[in-house]
Residue frames as qw, qx, qy, qz and C-alpha x, y, z in Angstrom:
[[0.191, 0.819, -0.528, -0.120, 44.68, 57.32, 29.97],
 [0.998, 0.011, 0.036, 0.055, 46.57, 54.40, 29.00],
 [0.640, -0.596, 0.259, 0.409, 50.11, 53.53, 29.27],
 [0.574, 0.455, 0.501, 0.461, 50.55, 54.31, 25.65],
 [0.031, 0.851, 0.245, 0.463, 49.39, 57.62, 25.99],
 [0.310, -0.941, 0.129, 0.036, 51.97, 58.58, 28.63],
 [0.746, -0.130, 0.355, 0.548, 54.64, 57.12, 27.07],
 [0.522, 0.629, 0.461, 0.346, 53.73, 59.59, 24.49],
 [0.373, -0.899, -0.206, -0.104, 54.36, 61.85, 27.01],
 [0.204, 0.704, -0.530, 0.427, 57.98, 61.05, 28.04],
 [0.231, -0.603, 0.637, -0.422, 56.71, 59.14, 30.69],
 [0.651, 0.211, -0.728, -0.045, 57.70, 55.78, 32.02],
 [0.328, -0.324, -0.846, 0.267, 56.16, 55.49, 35.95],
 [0.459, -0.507, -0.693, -0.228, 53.80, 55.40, 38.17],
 [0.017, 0.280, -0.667, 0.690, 53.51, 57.28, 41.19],
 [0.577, -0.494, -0.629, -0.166, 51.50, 55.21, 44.01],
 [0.262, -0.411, 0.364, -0.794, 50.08, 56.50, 47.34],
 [0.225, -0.407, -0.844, 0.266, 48.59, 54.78, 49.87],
 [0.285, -0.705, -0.361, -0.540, 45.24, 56.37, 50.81],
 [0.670, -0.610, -0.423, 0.005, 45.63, 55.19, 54.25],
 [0.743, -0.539, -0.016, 0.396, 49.27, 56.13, 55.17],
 [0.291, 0.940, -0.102, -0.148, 50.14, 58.46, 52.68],
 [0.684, -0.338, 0.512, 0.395, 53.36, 56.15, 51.65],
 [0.642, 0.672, -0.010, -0.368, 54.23, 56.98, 48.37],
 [0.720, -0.138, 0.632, 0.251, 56.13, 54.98, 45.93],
 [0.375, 0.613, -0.366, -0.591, 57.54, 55.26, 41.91],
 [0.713, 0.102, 0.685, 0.114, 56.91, 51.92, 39.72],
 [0.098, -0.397, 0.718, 0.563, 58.63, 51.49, 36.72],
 [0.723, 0.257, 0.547, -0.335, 55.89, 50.17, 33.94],
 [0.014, -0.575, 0.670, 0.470, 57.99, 49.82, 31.30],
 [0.012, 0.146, -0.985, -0.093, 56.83, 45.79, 31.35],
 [0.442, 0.434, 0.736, -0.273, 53.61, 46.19, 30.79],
 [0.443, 0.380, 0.768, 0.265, 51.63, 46.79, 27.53],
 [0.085, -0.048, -0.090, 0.991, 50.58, 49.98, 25.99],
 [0.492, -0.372, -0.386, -0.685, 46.92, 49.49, 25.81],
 [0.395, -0.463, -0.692, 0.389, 46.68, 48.83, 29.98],
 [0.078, -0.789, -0.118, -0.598, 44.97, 51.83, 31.25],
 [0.085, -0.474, 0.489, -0.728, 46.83, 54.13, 34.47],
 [0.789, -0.371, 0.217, -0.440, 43.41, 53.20, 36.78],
 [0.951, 0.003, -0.214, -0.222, 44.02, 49.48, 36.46],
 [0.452, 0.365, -0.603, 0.546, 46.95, 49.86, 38.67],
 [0.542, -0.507, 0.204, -0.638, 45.25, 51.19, 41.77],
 [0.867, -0.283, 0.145, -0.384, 43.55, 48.27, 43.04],
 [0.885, -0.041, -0.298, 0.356, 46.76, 45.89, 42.68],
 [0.061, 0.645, -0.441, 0.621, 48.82, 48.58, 44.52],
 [0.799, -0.532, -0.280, 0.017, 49.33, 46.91, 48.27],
 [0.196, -0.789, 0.288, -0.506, 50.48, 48.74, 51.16],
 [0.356, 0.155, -0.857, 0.338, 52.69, 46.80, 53.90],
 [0.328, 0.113, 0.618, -0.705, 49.59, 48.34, 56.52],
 [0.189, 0.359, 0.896, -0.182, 46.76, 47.08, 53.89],
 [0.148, 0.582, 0.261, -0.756, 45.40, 50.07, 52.93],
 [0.631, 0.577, 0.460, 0.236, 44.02, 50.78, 49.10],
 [0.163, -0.406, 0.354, 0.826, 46.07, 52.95, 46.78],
 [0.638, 0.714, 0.289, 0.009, 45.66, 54.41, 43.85],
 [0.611, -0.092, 0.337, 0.710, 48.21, 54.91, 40.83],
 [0.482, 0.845, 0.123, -0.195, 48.37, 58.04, 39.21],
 [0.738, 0.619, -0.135, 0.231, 51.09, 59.20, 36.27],
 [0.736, -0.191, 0.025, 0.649, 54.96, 59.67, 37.23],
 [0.212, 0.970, -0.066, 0.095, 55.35, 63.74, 35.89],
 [0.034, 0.875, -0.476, 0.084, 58.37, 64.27, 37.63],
 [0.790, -0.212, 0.532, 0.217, 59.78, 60.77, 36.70],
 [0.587, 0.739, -0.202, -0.261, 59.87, 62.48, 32.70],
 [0.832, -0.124, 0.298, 0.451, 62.31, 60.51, 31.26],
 [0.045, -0.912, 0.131, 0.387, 64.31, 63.24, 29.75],
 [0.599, -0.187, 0.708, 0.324, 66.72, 60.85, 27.43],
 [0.679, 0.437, -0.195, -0.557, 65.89, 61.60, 23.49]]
C-alpha cells in the first residue's frame, strides 16, 4: 500500500509500535509523497529504548473533514 492509496482512504497517519516496548505513536505523513509505500516507514521508526518498529495505517486517525 502506498501513501496514495490511503489517502484515498481518508487517511492521513501512521500508527507506529515499537516491537520491543509496545510504545505506540501517530505520525502525521502528510509531507511525504504519494508513491512512498506504508512498509518503508518501519525501519526508520526509532524507539527512545532502540527497539525496531513497524508502521502500519492510522484507521482511527480517518480524517473525517470533506
Amino acid at each position: 500500500m502506498t501513501l496514495a492509496n490511503m489517502r484515498a482512504q481518508g487517511v492521513r497517519s501512521l500508527w507506529v509500535v515499537c516491537e520491543l516496548c509496545r510504545y505506540e505513536a501517530v505520525m502525521n505523513v502528510d509531507r511525504f509523497g504519494d508513491a512512498v509505500p506504508v512498509p518503508a516507514f518501519g525501519p526508520r521508526m526509532v524507539c527512545t529504548s532502540l527497539a525496531r518498529t513497524r508502521a502500519r495505517t492510522g484507521w482511527s486517525a480517518r480524517d473525517t473533514r470533506a
